[in-house]
N, C-alpha and C positions, 0 to 999 in steps of 0.2 A: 521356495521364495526366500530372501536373503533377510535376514533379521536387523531391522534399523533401532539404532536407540531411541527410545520414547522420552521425549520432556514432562516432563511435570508440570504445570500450573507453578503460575511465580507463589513464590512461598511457600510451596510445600517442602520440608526438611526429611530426603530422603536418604536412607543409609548407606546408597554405594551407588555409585553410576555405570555400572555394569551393564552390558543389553541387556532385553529383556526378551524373554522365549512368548510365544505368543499365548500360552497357558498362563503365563505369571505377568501378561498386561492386569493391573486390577483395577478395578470401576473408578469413577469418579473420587479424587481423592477428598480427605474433609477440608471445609472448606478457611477459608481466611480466618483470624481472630479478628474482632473489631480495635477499631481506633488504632491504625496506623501501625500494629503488632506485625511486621509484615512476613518475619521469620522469626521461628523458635532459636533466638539465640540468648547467650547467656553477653554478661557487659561487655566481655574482653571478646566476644566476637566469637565463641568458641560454638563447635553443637553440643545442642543438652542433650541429656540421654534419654532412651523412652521414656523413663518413669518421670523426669523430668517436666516432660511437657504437658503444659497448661491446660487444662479438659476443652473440649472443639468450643470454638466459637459457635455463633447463627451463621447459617446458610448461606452463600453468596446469592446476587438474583443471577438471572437469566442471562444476562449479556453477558460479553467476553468470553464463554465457550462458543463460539464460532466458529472457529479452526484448532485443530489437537496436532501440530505440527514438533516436529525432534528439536534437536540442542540448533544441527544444521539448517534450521528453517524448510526441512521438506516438508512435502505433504506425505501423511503416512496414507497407508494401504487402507482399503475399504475393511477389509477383516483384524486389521490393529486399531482402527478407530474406537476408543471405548466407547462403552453406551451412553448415551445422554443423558445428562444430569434428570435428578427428578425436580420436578418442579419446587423453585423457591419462591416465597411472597417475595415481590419486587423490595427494594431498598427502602420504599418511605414509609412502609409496612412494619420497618425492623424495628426493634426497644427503642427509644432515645428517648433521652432526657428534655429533648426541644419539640413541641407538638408538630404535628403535622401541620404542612402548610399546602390549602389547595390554590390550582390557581385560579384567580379571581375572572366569572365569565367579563367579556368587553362589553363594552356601552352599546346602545342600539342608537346612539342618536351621536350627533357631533357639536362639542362644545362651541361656544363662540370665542376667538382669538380675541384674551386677552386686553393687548396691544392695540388693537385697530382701533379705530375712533366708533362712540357709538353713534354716529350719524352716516357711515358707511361700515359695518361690520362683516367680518368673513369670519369664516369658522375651521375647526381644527380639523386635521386629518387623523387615522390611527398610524401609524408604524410599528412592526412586529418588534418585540426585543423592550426590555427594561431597559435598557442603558440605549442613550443618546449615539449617534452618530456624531455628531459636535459635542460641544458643552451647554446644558440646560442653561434658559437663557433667565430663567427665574435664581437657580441654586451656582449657577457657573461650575457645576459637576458633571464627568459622565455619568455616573451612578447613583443612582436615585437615594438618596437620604430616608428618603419619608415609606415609600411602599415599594410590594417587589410582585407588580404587575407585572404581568409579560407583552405589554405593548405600550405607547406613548406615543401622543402628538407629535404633529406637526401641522405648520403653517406655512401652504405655499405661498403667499403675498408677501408674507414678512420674513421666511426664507428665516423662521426660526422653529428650534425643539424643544420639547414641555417634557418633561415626567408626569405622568399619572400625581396629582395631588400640587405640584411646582404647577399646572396651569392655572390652578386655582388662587395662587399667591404668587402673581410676577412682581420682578423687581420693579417692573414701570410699569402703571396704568391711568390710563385716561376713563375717568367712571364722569358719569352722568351728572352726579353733587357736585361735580368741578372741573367744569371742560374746560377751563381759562387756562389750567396748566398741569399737565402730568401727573400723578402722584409717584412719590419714591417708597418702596419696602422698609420701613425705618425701624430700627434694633434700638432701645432707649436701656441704659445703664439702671437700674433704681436706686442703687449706690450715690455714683456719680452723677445722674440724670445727665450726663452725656449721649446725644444722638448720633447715631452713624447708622448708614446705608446697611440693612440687615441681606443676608443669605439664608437662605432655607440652609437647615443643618439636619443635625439630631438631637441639637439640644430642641429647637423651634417645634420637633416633632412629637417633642416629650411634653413640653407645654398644651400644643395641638391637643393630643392623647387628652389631657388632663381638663381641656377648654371644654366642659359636656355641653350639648346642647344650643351650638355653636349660634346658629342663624336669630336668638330669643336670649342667647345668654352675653348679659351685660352687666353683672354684678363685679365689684371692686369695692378693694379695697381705699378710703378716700386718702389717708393720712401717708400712704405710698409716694404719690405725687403729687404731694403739695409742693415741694419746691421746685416744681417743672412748669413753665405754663400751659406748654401741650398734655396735658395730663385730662383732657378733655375730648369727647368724639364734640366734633363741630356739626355735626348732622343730629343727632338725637339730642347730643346736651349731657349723657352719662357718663361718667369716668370708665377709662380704658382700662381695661382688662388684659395684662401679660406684658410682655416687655415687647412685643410686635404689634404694629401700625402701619397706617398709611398716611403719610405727613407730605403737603407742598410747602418749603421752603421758602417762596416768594409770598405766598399767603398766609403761610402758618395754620392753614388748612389739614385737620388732622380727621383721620377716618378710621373710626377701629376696624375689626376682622369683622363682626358680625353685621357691620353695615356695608361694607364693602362684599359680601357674600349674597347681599339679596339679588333676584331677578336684574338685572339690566330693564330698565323701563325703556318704553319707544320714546322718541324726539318727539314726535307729530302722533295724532290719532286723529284721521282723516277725517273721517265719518263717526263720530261716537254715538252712542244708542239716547243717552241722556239730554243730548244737546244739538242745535240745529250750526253750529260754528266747529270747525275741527279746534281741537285742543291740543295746546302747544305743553312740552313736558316745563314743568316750575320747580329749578335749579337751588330752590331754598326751602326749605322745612314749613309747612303752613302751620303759622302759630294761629289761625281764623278759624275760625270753626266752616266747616266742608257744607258747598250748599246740598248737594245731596242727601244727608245724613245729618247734618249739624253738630257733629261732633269734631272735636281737634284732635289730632294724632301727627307730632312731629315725626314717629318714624314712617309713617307710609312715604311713597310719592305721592307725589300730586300734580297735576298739571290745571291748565288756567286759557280763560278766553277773557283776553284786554278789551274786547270789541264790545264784551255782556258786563265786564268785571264778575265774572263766573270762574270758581275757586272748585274743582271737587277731587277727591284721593282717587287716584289708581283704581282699587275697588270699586268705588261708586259711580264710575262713570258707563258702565254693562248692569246696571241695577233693573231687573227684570219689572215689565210697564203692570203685569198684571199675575198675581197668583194666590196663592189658596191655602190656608196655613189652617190645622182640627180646633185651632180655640173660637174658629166664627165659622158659623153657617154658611156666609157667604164670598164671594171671591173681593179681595182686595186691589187699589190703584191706587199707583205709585204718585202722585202731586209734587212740583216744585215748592207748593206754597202753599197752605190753608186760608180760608178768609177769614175764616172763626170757629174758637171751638172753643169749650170750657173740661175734656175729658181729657183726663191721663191718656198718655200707654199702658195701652192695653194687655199688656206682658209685663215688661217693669213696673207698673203704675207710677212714676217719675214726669214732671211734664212735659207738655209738649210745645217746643217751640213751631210758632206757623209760617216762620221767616225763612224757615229749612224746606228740603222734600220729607214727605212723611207717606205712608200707605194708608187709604182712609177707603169707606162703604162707602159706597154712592146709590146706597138701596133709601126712598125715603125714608123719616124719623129712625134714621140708626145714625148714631154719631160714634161708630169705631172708629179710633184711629191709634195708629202703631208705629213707631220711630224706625224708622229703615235698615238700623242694624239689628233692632230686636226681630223683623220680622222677618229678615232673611239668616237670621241666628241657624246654624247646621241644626239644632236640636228642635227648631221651632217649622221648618220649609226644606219641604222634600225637594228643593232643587227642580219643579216643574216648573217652566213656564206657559202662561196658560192664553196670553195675550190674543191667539186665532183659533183656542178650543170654545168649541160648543160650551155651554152651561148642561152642567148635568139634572137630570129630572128626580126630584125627590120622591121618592117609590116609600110612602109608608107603611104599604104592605109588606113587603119583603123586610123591616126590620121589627116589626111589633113581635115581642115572645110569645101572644097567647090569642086566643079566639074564646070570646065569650060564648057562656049558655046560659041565659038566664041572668038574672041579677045578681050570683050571688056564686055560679059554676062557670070555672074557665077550663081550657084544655092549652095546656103548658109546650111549647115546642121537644125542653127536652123527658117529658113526659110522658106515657102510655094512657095514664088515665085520669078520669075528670077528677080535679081540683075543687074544695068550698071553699070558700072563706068563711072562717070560725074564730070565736074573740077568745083570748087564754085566759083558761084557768090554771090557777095555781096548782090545783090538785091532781088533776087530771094531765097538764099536759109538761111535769117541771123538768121529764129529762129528753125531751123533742129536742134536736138541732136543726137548724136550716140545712138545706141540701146546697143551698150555694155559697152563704159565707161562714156556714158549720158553727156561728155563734149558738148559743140555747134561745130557744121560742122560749121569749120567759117575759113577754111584755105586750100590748097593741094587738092588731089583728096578725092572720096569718093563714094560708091559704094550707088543706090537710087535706089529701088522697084519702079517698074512702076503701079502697082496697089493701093499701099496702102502708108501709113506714114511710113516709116521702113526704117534706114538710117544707116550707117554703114562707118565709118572710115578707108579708104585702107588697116592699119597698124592693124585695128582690126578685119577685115575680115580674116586676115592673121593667127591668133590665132589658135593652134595646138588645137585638141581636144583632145589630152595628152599631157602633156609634166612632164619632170622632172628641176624642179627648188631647186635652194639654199635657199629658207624662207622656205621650211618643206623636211625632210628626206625620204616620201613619194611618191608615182607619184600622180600629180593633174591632175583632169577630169575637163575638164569645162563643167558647167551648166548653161544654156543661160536661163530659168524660173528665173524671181524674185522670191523670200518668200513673201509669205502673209501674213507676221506678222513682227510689226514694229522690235521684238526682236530679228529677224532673218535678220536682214538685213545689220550687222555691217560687216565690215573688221578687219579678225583680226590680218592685219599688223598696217594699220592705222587709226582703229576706229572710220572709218568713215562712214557715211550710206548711202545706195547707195542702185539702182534698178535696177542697171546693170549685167553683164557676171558677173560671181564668178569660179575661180576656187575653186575644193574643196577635200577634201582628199580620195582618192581612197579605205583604210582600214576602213572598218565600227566600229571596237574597237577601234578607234582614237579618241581620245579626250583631246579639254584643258582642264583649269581649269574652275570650276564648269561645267563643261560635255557639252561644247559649240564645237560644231562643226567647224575643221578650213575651212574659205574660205575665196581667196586673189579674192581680186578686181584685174581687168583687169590694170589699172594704175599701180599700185605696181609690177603685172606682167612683164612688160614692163622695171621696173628698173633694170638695168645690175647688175649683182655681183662685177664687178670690172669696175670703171669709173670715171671720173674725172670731177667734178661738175663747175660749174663756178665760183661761188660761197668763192674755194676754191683752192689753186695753187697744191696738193698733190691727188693722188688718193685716192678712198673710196673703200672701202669691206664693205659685210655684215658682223657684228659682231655677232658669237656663242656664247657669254654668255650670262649671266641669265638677264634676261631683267627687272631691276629696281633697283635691288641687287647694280650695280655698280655707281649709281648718277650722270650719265653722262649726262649733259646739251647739249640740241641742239642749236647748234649754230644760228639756224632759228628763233624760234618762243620763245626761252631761258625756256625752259622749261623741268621735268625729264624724260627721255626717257625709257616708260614702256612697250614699245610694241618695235621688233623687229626694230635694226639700224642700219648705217652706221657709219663706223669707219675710219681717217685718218690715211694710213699706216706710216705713220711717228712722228709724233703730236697726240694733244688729240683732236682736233675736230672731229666732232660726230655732226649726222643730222638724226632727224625723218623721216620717210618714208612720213608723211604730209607733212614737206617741200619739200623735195625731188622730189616727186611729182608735186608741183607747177607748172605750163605753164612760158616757159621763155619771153612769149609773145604770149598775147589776142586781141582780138578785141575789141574795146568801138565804140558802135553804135555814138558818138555824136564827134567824132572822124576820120578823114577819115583814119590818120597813124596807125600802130600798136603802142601798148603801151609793152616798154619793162620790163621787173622785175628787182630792184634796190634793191642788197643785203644790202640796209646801207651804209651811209656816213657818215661825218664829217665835219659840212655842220653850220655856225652860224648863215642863215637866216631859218626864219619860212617857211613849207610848212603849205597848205592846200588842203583839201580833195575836188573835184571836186564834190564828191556825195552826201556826207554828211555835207560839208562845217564845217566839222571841224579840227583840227590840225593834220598834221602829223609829225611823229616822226624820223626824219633823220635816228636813228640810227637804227629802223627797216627796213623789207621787203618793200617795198610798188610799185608799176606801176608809171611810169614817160612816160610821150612824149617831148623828149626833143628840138622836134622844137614846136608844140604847150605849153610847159613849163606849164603843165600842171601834178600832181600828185592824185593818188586814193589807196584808203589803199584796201589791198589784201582783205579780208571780203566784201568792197563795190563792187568789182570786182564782184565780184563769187556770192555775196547774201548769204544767210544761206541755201540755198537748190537748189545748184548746181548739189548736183550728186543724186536729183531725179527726175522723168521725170516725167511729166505730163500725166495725165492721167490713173495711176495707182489707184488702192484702197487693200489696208490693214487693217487687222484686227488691235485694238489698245488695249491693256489689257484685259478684259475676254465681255463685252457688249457692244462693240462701235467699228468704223469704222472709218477710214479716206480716204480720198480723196485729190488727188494730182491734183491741176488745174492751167491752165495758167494762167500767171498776164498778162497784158499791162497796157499800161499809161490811157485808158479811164476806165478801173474798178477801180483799187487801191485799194480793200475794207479795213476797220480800220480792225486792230486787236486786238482783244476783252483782250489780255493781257496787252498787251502796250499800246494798244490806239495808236497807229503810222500808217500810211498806208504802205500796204505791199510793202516794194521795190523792189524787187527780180525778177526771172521771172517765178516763182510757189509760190503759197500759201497753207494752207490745210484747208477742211473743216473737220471736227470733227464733225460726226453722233452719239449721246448715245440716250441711250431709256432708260429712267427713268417711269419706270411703264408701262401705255398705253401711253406717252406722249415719241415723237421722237426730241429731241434738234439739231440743228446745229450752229454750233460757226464757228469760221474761225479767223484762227491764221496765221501768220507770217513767224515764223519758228519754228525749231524742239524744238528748247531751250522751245518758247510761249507753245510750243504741252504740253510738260511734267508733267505738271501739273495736268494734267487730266488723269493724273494714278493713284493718290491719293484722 
């Protein structure tokens, strides 16, 4: 067979163009250097010598070995073909300096164009490809400024093209706040406060990038545009944020991005749920307070019936006629009006106007009534409506915990055997804990198994095996099993860890954030929704908002309150469910009196700590006995591991165990973190297995534990 010259792969620097015998074909040569290196030459164009050249590059990918053809473009022989490369990671895989970019999946739904009037609207199409067939009619670019989708709009009516992000900001729009005349994309100088007709850029997109929270965020600077008059959204009334707008020149009609970004409202709603007249959409900001809800909100829409002079938002006109919210017994109706009433809201305790709709009992002598955003608050209504269910049958049986025997013996659901009730002694019973909220039996009656250790609190024996509470929208079950795992054993009122009762949410698709299961500890359970602390001369409620969002300081511990609180109906005081929680009075073994809880004085002698013998701080919490005049800071009380009970074991991150055991004053053992001897009246031991070898340490408290997750 006649010997054909073999080519090389472009770029490779080979040292003689000589044929080649089919022994000295050799494999796959190495492959390209990166970044544009395309042949080993020196400046003046010369070839470097072997020793010369620069160590291989990465691997080419896969394409472009397809054909292995000579200098002449023939096809070589099936036995001169070298072997095929070995596999390369494809190119996006290779180093670089610039991340990876995937590409973005397509929308399932299709936008509404822009452009079209909202009183007959049509909607976008997709088209393959980033870059426009024409020129974007928002950016007047073929190529996209802002994102590098791999498809973009179109609108066949209007026989125009959008980029992915450019349909969201055209340079003309006709919105709903101002169908009298067009709006223009307008770029505003802050220098010169000169206005001119804006283009989507890169600069627009850097601002965009920077604008967080686009749809809610309306914060500006005011002393920017003062000297502009449009320095103003004409729909909300806040100062415009960024140097892009939507401005009508004949009206001087200005619209910032984040109101021009909301939903498209409808013209007409034919048939509304709230009203017996179709409601027409109301082209102006309701400074009225809304009859549905009675509340004012210039950002919503709102639409209007001239025929009723009936005012109500967007939102309130689907306001569900009938449902069912855990702070009342019974099912709620929705009213245009009240005749009369003298009782708050029921949730904010704020008044109530009758002139509004409101959600009210219509069970006799109940006068609940609830302000229509409080009652359909996401935190407060599970989103049912109940307006054509059945009333459900109150089954007392299926939630009572216990079956009596006798006057005096009960038999505990989670229980094996009979329960007394017996009144504490101090001597006899001072290191018993409850089995449900693991405080010490150290007061009152309390219910004691005659067989084993198993001790239970009057009040907590009493604990319904369902109930419907105000800290979740759900009905909670209680489950009397601790978690065997230390991660599972927090409260997610007051973040506290505990081996006690847990109530916990009856819906299996219920979850917080990061997919944590809710469950209230027995204590939190116990705190009333509406109650007046000592602490404090004004009643408290639980507060439904967003919990951390508001920077509310607890008056308790002075600290930001991230997990669900108490709020004073009148004032801004505000208390964690940790304080809240607090015993108003403990027992101290060394002690014969009770020691009471002192919210803080004003005090310019020194105390000191009876336990720890060091200072305490008048203007905190702390225990006093004021005929032994003696004080003990709240932590020396309680120890660091109060609410777990001895004798438990839990699993601790993925290879190790711990162990919950009692302290006294004759063991004391150090703690291997602090070096301090345990004070408390549990300590833990910490089992890991490091290979064939089983360690035990013994720590303190949970703070000492933590480290050994790491």
């Amino acid at each position: 067979m006649e010997k054909e010259e073999v080519s090389l792969p472009l770029g490779y620097n080979h040292q003689s163009s000589r044929k080649m015998d089919k022994e000295e074909v050799s494999p796959l040569p190495p492959p390209l250097p990166p970044l544009g290196f395309g042949r080993y030459q020196t400046r003046n164009h010369k070839k470097m010598d072997k020793e010369e050249v620069s160590p291989p590059p990465p691997p080419l990918p896969l394409f472009g070995y397809g054909r292995y053809q000579t200098r002449n473009h023939k096809k070589m022989d099936k036995e001169k073909v070298p072997p095929p490369p070995s596999p390369h990671p494809p190119l996006h895989s290779l180093p670089s300096s610039k991340p990876e970019v995937k590409p973005h999946p397509r929308p399932t739904g299709n936008p509404i164009c822009p452009v079209s009037h909202p009183s007959q609207p049509h909607t976008l199409s997709l088209r393959s490809g980033r870059n426009t067939k024409f020129d974007c009619f928002s950016c007047r670019k073929h190529m996209s400024p802002l994102t590098y989708h791999n498809y973009h709009y179109y609108c066949k009516t209007c026989d125009m093209e959008f980029h992915h992000g450019c349909h969201t900001f055209p340079r003309k729009l006709t919105h709903p706040y101002h169908l009298q005349h067009p709006l223009t994309f307008t770029f505003r100088n802050n220098e010169t406060g000169f206005l001119s007709d804006g283009n989507i850029d890169v600069s627009f997109s850097t601002t965009l990038s920077s604008y967080s929270n686009l749809p809610g965020s309306n914060k500006s600077d005011h002393n920017k545009f003062e000297s502009t008059e449009s320095d103003q959204c004409t729909w909300c009334g806040k100062y415009i944020q960024g140097n892009w707008f939507y401005h009508c020149p004949i009206c001087n009609f200005c619209l910032d991005l984040s109101c021009s970004q909301q939903s498209v409202p409808l013209l007409l709603v034919a048939k509304p749920k709230s009203h017996h007249h179709p409601l027409v959409f109301y082209t102006r900001p309701l400074l009225t307070p809304c009859d549905a809800c009675g509340l004012v909100n210039v950002l919503e829409p709102s639409y209007a019936c001239f025929q009723c002079n009936y005012m109500v938002h967007q939102s309130c006109i689907d306001l569900p006629r009938v449902i069912k919210i855990t702070r009342h017994e019974h099912r709620l109706h929705h009213t245009p009006y009240l005749r009369s009433t003298i009782s708050p809201c029921r949730i904010c305790y704020q008044p109530v106007d009758i002139k509004y709709g409101q959600y009210y009992c219509n069970r006799e002598n109940c006068s609940y009534v609830v302000h229509s955003k409080c009652a359909t608050h996401e935190n407060i209504w599970d989103r049912k409506e109940l307006e054509w269910e059945p009333e459900e049958s109150d089954e007392i049986e299926d939630i009572m915990p216990f079956k009596k025997f006798g006057s005096d013996m009960i038999k505990h659901f989670s229980h094996d055997h009979l329960l007394k009730l017996e009144t504490y002694d101090g001597a006899r019973d001072a290191e018993k804990q409850c089995q449900a909220c693991i405080l010490p039996i150290n007061s009152h009656d309390f219910y004691n198994c005659m067989e084993c250790d198993f001790f239970l609190h009057e009040v907590c024996a009493c604990l319904l095996r369902k109930l419907n509470h105000a800290l979740h929208k759900h009905t909670l079950i209680l489950d009397t099993s601790p978690q065997n795992h230390y991660d599972l054993i927090n409260c997610s009122v007051c973040s506290r860890k505990s081996t006690g009762f847990m109530y916990r949410c009856s819906e299996t698709d219920c979850r917080l954030l990061k997919d944590q299961v809710l469950q209230i500890d027995v204590r939190c359970i116990l705190v009333l929704d509406y109650f007046t602390h000592e602490s404090h001369e004004h009643p408290l409620f639980i507060c439904t908002s967003s919990k951390g969002e508001n920077k509310i300081c607890c008056e308790g511990c002075k600290e930001i309150c991230q997990q669900p609180y108490l709020q004073c109906t009148r004032c801004k005081f505000a208390m964690c469910y940790q304080c809240t929680t607090v015993p108003t009075e403990v027992c101290y073994k060394y002690d014969k009196h009770p020691l009471s809880l002192c919210y803080g004085e004003q005090a310019d002698d020194m105390y000191w700590c009876e336990i720890c013998e060091k200072e305490v701080n008048p203007a905190d919490w702390f225990y006093t006995c004021n005929i032994c005049c003696i004080t003990i800071h709240l932590h020396c009380i309680f120890g660091n591991s109060v609410y777990m009970k001895p004798g438990l074991t839990f699993e601790y991150g993925f290879t190790s165990k711990v162990e919950v055991l009692r302290n006294s004053n004759s063991t004391r053992p150090l703690c291997v973190r602090c070096g301090n001897h345990c004070p408390g009246y549990s300590y833990y031991c910490h089992i890991g297995s490091y290979g064939q070898w089983t360690l035990k340490s013994v720590t303190c408290s949970l703070k000492c534990l933590e480290p050994y997750l790491y």
